[in-house]
mmCIF file of the protein (N, C-alpha, C, O) and its ligand, coordinates in Angstrom:
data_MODEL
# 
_entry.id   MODEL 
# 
loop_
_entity.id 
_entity.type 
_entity.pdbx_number_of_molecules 
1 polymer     1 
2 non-polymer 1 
# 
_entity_poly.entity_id                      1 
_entity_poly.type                           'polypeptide(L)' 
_entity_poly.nstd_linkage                   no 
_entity_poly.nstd_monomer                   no 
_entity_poly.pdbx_seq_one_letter_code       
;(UNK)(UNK)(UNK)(UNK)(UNK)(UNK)(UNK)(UNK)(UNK)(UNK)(UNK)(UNK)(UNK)(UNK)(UNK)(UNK)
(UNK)(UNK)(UNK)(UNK)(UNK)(UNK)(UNK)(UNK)(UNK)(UNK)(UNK)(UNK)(UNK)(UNK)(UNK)(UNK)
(UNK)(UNK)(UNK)(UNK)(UNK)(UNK)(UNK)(UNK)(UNK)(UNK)(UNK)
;
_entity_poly.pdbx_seq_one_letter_code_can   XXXXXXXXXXXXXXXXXXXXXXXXXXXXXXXXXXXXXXXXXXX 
_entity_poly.pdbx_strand_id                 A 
# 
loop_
_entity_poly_seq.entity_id 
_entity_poly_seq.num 
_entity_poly_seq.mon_id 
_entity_poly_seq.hetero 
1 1  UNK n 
1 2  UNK n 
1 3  UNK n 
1 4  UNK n 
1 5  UNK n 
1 6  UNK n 
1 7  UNK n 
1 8  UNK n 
1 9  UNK n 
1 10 UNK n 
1 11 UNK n 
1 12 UNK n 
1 13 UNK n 
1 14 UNK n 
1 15 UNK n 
1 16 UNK n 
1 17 UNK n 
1 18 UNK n 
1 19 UNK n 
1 20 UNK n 
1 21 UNK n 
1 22 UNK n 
1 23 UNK n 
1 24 UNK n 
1 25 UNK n 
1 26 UNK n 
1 27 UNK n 
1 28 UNK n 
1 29 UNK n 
1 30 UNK n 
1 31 UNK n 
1 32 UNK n 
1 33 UNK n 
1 34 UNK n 
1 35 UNK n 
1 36 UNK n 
1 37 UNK n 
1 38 UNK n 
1 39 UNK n 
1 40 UNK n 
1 41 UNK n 
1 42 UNK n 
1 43 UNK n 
# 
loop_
_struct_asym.id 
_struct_asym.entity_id 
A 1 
B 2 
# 
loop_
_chem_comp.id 
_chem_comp.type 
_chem_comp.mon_nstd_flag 
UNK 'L-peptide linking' . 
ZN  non-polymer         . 
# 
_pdbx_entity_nonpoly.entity_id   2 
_pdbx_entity_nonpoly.name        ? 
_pdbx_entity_nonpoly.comp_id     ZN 
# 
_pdbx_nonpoly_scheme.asym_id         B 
_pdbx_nonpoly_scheme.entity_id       2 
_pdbx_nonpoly_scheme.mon_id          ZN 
_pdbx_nonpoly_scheme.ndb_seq_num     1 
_pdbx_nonpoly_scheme.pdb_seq_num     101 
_pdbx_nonpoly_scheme.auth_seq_num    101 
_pdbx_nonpoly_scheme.pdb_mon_id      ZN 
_pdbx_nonpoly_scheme.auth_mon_id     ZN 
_pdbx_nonpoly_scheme.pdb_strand_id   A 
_pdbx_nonpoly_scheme.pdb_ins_code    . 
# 
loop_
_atom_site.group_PDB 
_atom_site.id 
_atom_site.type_symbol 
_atom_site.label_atom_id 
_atom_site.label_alt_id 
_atom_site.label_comp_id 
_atom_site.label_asym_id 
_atom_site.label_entity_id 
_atom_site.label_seq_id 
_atom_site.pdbx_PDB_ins_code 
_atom_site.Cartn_x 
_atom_site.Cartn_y 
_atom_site.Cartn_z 
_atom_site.occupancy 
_atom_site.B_iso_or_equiv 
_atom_site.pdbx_formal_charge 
_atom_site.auth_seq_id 
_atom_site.auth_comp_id 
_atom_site.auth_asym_id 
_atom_site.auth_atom_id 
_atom_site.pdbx_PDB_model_num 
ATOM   1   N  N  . UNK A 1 1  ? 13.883  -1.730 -2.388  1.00 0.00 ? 1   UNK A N  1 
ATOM   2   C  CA . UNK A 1 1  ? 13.043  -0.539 -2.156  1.00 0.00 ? 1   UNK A CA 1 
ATOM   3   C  C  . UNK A 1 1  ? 13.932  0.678  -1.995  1.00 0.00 ? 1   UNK A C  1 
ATOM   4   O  O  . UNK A 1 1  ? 14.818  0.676  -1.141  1.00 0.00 ? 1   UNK A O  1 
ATOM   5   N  N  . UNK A 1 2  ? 13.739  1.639  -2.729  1.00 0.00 ? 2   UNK A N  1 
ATOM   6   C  CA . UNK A 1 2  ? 14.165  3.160  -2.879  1.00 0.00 ? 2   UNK A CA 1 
ATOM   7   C  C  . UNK A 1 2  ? 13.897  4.163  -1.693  1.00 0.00 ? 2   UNK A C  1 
ATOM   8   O  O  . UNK A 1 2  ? 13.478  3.904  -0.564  1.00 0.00 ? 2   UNK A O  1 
ATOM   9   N  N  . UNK A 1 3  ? 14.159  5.067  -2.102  1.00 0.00 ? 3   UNK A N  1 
ATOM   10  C  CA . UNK A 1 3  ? 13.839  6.319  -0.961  1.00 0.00 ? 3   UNK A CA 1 
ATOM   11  C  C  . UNK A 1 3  ? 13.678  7.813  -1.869  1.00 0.00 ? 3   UNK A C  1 
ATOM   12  O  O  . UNK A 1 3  ? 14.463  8.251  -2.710  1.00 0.00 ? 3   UNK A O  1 
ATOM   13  N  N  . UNK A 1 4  ? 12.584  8.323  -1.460  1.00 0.00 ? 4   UNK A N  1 
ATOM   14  C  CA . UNK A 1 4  ? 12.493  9.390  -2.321  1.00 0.00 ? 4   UNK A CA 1 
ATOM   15  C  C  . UNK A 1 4  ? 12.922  10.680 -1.343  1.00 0.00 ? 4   UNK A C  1 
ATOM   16  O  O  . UNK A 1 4  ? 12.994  10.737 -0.115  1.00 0.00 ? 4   UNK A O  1 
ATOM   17  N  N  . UNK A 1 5  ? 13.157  11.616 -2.289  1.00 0.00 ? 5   UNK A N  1 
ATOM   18  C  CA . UNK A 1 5  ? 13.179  13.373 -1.717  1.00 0.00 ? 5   UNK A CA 1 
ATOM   19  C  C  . UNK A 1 5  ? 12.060  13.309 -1.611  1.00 0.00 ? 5   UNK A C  1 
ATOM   20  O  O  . UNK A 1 5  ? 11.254  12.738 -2.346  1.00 0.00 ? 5   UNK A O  1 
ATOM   21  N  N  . UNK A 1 6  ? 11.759  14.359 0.068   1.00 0.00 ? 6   UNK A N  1 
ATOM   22  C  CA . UNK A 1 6  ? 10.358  14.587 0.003   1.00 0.00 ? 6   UNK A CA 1 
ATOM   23  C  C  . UNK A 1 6  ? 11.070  16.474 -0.834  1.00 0.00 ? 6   UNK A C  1 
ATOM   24  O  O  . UNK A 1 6  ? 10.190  17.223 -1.260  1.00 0.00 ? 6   UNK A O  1 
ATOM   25  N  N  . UNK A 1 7  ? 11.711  16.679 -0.880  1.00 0.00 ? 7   UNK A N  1 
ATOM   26  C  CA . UNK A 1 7  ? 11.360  17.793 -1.395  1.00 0.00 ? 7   UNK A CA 1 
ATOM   27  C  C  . UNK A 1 7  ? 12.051  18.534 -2.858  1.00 0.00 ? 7   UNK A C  1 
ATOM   28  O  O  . UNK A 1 7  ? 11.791  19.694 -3.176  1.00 0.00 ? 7   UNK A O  1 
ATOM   29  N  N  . UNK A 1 8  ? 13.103  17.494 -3.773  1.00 0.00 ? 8   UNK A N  1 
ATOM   30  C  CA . UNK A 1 8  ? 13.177  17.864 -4.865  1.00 0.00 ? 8   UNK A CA 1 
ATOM   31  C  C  . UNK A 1 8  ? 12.391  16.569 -5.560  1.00 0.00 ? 8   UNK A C  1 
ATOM   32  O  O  . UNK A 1 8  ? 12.141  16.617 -6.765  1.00 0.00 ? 8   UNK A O  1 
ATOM   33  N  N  . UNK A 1 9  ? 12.044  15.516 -4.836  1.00 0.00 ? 9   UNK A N  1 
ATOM   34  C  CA . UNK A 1 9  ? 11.489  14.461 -5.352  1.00 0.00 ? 9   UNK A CA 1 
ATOM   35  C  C  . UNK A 1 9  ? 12.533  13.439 -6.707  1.00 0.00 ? 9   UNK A C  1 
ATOM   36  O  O  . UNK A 1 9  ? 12.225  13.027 -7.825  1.00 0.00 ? 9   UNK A O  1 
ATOM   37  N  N  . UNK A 1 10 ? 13.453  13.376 -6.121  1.00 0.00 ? 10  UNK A N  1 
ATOM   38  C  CA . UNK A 1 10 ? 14.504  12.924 -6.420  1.00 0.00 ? 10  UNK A CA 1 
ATOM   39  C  C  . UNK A 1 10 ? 14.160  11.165 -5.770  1.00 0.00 ? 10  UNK A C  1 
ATOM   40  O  O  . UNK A 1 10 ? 13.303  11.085 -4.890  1.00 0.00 ? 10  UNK A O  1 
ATOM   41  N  N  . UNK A 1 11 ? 14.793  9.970  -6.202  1.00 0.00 ? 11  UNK A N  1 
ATOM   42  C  CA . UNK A 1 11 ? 15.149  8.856  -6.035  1.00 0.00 ? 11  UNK A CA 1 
ATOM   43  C  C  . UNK A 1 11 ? 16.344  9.154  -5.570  1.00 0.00 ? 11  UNK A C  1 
ATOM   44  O  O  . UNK A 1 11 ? 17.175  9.800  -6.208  1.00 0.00 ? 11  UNK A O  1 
ATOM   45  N  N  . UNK A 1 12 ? 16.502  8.722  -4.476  1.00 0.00 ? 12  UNK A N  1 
ATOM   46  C  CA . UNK A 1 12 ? 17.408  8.271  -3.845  1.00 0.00 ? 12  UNK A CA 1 
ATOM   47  C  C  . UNK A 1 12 ? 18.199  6.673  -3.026  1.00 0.00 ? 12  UNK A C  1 
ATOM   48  O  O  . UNK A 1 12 ? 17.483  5.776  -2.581  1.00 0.00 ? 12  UNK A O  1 
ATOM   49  N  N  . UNK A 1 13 ? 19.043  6.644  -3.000  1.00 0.00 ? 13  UNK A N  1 
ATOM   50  C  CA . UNK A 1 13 ? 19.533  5.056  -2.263  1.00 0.00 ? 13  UNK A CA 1 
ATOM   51  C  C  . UNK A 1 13 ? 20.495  5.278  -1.014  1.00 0.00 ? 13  UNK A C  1 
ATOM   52  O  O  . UNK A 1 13 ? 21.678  5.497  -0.752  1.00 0.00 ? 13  UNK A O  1 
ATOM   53  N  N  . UNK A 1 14 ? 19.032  5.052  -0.295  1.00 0.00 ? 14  UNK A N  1 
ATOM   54  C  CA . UNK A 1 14 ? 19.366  5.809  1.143   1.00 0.00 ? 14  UNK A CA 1 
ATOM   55  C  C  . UNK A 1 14 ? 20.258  4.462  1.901   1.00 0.00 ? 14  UNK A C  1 
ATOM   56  O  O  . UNK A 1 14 ? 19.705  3.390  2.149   1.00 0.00 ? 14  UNK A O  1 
ATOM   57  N  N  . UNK A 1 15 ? 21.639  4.725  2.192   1.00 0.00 ? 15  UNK A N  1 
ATOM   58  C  CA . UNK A 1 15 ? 22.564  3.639  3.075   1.00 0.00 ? 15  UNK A CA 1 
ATOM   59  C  C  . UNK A 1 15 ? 22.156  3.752  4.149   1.00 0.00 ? 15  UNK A C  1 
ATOM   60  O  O  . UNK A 1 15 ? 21.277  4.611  4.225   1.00 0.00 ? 15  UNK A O  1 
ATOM   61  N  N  . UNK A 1 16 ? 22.493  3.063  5.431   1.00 0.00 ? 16  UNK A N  1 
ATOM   62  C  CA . UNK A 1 16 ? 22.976  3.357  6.841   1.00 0.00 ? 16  UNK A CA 1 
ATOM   63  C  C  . UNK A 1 16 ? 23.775  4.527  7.230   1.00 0.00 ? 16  UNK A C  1 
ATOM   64  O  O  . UNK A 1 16 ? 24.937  4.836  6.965   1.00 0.00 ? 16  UNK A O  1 
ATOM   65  N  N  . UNK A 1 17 ? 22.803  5.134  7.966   1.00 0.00 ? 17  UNK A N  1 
ATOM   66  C  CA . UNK A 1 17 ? 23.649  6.633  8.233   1.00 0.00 ? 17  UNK A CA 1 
ATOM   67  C  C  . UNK A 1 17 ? 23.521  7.318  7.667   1.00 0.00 ? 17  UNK A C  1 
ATOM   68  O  O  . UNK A 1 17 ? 23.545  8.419  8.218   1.00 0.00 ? 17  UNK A O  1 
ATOM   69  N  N  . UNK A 1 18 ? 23.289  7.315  6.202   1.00 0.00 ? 18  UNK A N  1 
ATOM   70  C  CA . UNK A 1 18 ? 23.035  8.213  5.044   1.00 0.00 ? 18  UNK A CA 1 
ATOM   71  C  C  . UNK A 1 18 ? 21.716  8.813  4.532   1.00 0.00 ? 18  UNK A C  1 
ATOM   72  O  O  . UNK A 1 18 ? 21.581  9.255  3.391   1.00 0.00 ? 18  UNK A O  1 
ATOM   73  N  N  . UNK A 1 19 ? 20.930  8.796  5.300   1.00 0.00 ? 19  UNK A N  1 
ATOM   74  C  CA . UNK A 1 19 ? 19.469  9.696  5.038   1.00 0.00 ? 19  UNK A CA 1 
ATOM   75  C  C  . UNK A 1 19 ? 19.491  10.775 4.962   1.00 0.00 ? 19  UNK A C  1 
ATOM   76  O  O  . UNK A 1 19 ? 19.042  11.548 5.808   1.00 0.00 ? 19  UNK A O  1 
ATOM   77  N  N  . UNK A 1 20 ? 20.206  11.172 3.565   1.00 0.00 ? 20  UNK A N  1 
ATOM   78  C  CA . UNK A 1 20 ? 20.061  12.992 3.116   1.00 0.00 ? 20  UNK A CA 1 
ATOM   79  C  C  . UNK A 1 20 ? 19.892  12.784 1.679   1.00 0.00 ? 20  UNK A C  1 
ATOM   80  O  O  . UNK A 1 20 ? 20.315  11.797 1.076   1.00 0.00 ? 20  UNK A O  1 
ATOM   81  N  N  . UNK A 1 21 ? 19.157  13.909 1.084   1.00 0.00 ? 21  UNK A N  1 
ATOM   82  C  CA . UNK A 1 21 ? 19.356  13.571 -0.246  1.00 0.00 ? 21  UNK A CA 1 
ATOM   83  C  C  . UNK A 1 21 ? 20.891  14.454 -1.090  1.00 0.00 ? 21  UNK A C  1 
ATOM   84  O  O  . UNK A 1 21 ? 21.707  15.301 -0.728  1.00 0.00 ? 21  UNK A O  1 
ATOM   85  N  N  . UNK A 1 22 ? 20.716  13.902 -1.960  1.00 0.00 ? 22  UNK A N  1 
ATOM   86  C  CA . UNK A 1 22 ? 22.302  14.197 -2.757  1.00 0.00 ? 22  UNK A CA 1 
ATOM   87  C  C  . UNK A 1 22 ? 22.416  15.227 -3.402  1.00 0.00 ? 22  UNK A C  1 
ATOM   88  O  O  . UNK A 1 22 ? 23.406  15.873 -3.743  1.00 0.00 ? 22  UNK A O  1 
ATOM   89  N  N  . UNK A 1 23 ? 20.999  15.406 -3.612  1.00 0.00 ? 23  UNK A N  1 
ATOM   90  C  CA . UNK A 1 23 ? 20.706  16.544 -4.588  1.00 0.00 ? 23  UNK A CA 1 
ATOM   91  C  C  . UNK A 1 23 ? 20.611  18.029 -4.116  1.00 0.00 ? 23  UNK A C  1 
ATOM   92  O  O  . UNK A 1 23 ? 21.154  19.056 -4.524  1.00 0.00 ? 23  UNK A O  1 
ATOM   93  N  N  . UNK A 1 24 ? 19.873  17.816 -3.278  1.00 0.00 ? 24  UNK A N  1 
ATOM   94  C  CA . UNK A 1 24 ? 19.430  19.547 -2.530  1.00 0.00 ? 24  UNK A CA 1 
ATOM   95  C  C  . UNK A 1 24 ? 19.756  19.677 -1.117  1.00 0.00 ? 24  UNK A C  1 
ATOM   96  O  O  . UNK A 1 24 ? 19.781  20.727 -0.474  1.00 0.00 ? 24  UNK A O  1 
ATOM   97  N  N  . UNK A 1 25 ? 20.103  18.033 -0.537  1.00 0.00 ? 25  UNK A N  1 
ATOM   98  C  CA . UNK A 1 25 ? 20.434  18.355 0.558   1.00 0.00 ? 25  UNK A CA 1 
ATOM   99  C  C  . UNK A 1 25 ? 19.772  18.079 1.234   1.00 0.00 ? 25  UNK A C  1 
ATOM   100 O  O  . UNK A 1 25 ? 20.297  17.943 2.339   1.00 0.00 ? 25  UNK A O  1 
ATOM   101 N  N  . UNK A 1 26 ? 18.204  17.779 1.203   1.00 0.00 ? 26  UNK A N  1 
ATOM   102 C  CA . UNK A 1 26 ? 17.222  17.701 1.885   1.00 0.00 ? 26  UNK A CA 1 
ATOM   103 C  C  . UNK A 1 26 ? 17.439  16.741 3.240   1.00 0.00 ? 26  UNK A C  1 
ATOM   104 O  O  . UNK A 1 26 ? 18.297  15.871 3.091   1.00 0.00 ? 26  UNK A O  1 
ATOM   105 N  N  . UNK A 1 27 ? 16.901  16.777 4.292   1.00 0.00 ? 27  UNK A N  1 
ATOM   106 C  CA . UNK A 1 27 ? 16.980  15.718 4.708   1.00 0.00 ? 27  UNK A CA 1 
ATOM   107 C  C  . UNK A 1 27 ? 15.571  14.649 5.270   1.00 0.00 ? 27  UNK A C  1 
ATOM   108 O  O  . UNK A 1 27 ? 15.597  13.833 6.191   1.00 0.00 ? 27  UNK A O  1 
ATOM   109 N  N  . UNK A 1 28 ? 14.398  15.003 4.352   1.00 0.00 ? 28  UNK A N  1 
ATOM   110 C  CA . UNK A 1 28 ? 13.408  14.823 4.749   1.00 0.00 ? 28  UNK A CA 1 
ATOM   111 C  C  . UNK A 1 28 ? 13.295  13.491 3.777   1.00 0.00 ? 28  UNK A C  1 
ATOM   112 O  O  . UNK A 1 28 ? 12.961  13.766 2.624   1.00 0.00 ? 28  UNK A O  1 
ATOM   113 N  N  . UNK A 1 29 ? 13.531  12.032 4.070   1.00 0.00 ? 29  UNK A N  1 
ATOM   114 C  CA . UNK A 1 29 ? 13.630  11.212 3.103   1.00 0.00 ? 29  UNK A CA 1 
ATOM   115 C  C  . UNK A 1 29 ? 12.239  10.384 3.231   1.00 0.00 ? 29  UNK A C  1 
ATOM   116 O  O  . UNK A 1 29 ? 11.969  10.119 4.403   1.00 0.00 ? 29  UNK A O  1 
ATOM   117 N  N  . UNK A 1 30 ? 11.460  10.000 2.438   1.00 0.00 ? 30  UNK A N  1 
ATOM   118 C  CA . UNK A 1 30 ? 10.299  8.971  2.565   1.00 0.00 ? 30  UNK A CA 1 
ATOM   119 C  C  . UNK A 1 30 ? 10.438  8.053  1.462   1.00 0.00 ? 30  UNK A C  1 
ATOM   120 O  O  . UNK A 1 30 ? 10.833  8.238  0.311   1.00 0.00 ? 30  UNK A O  1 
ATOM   121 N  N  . UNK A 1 31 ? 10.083  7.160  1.982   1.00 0.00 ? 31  UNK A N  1 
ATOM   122 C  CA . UNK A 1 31 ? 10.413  5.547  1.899   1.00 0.00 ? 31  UNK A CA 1 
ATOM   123 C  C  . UNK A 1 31 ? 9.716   5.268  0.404   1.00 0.00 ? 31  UNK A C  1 
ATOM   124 O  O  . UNK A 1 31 ? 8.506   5.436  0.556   1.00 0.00 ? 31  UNK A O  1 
ATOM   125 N  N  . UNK A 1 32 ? 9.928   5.007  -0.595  1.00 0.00 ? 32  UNK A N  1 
ATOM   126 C  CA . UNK A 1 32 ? 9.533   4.788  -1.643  1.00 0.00 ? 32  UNK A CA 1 
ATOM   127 C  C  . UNK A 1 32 ? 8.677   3.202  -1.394  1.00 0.00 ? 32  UNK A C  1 
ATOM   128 O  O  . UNK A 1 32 ? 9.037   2.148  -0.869  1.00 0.00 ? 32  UNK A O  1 
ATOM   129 N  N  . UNK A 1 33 ? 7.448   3.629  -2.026  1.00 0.00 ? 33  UNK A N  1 
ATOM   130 C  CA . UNK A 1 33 ? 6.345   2.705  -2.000  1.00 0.00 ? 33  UNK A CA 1 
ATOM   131 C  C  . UNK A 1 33 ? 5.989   2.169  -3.165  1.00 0.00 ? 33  UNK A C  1 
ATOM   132 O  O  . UNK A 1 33 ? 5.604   3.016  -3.972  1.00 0.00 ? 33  UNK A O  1 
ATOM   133 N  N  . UNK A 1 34 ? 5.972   0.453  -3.759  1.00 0.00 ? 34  UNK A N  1 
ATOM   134 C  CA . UNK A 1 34 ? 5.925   0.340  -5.442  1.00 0.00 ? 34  UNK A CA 1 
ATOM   135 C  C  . UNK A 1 34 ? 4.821   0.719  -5.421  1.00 0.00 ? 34  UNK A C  1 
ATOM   136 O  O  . UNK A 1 34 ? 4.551   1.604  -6.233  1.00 0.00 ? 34  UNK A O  1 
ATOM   137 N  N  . UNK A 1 35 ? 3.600   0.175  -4.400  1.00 0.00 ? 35  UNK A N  1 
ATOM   138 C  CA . UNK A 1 35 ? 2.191   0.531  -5.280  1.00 0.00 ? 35  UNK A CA 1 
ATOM   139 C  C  . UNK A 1 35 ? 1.241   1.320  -5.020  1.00 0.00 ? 35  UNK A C  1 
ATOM   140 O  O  . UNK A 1 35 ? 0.050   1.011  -4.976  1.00 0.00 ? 35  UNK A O  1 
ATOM   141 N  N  . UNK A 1 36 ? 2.023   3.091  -4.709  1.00 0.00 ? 36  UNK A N  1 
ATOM   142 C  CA . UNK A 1 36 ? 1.559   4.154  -4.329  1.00 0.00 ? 36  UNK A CA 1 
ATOM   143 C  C  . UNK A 1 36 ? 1.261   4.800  -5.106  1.00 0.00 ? 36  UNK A C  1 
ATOM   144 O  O  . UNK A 1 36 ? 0.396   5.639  -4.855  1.00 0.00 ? 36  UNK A O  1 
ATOM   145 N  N  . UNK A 1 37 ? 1.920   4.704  -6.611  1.00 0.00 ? 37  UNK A N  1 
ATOM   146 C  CA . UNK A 1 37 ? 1.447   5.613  -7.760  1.00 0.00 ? 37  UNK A CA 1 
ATOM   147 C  C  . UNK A 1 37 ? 0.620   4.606  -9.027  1.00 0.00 ? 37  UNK A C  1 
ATOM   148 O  O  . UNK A 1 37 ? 0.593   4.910  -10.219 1.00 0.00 ? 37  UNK A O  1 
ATOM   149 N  N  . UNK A 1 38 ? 0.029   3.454  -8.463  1.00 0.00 ? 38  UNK A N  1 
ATOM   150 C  CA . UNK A 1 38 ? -0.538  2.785  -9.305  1.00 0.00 ? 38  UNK A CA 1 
ATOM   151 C  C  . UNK A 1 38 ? -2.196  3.411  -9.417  1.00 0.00 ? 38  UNK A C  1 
ATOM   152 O  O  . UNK A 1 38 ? -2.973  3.721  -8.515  1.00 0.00 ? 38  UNK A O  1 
ATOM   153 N  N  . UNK A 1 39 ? -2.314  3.435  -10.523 1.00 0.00 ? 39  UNK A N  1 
ATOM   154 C  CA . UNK A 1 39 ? -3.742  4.037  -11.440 1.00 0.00 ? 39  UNK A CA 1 
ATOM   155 C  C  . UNK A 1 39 ? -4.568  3.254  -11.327 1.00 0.00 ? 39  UNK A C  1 
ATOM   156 O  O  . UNK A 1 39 ? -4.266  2.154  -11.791 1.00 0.00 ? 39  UNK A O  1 
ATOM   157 N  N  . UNK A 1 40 ? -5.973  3.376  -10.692 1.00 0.00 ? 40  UNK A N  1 
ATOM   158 C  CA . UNK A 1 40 ? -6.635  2.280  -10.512 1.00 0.00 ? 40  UNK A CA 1 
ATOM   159 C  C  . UNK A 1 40 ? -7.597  2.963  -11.599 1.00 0.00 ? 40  UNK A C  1 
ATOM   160 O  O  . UNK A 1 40 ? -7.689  4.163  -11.855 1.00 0.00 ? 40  UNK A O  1 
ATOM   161 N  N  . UNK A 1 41 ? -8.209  2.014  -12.104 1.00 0.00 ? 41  UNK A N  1 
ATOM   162 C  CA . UNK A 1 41 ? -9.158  2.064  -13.802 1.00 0.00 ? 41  UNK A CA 1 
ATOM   163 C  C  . UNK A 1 41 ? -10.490 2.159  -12.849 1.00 0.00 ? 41  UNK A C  1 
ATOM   164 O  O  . UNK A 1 41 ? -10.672 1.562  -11.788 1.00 0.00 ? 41  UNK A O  1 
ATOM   165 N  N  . UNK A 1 42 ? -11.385 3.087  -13.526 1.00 0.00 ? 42  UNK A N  1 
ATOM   166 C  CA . UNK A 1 42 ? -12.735 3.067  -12.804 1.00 0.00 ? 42  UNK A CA 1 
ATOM   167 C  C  . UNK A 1 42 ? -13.859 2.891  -13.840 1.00 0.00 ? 42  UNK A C  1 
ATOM   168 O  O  . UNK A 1 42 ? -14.650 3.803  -14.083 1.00 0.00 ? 42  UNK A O  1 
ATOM   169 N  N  . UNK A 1 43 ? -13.891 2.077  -14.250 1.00 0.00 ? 43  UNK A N  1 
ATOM   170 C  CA . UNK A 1 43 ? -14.684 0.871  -14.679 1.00 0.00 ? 43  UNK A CA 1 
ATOM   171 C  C  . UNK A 1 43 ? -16.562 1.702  -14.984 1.00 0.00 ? 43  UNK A C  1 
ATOM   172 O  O  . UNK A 1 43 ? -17.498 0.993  -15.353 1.00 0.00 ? 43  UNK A O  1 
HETATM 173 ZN ZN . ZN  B 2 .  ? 16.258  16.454 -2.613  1.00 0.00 2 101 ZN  A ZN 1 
# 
């Protein structure tokens, strides 16, 4: 399981100790979820 930017929305691989993102700096990290962006079909 990953870790996303909450604010360039970047993937990140958050270590121990290391909860910042790489990119912008951010340090607002949330926990990447697999089945948060799944499309549910409405039938
Ligand atoms: Zn970022």
């Amino acid at each position: 399981m990953g870790y996303v930017c909450a604010k360039c929305g970047k993937k990140l691989k958050a270590e121990d100790g290391n909860l910042r993102c790489l990119y912008c700096g951010g340090r607002i990290i949330i926990k990447e979820r697999p089945n948060i962006t799944r499309e549910i079909p409405t039938d």
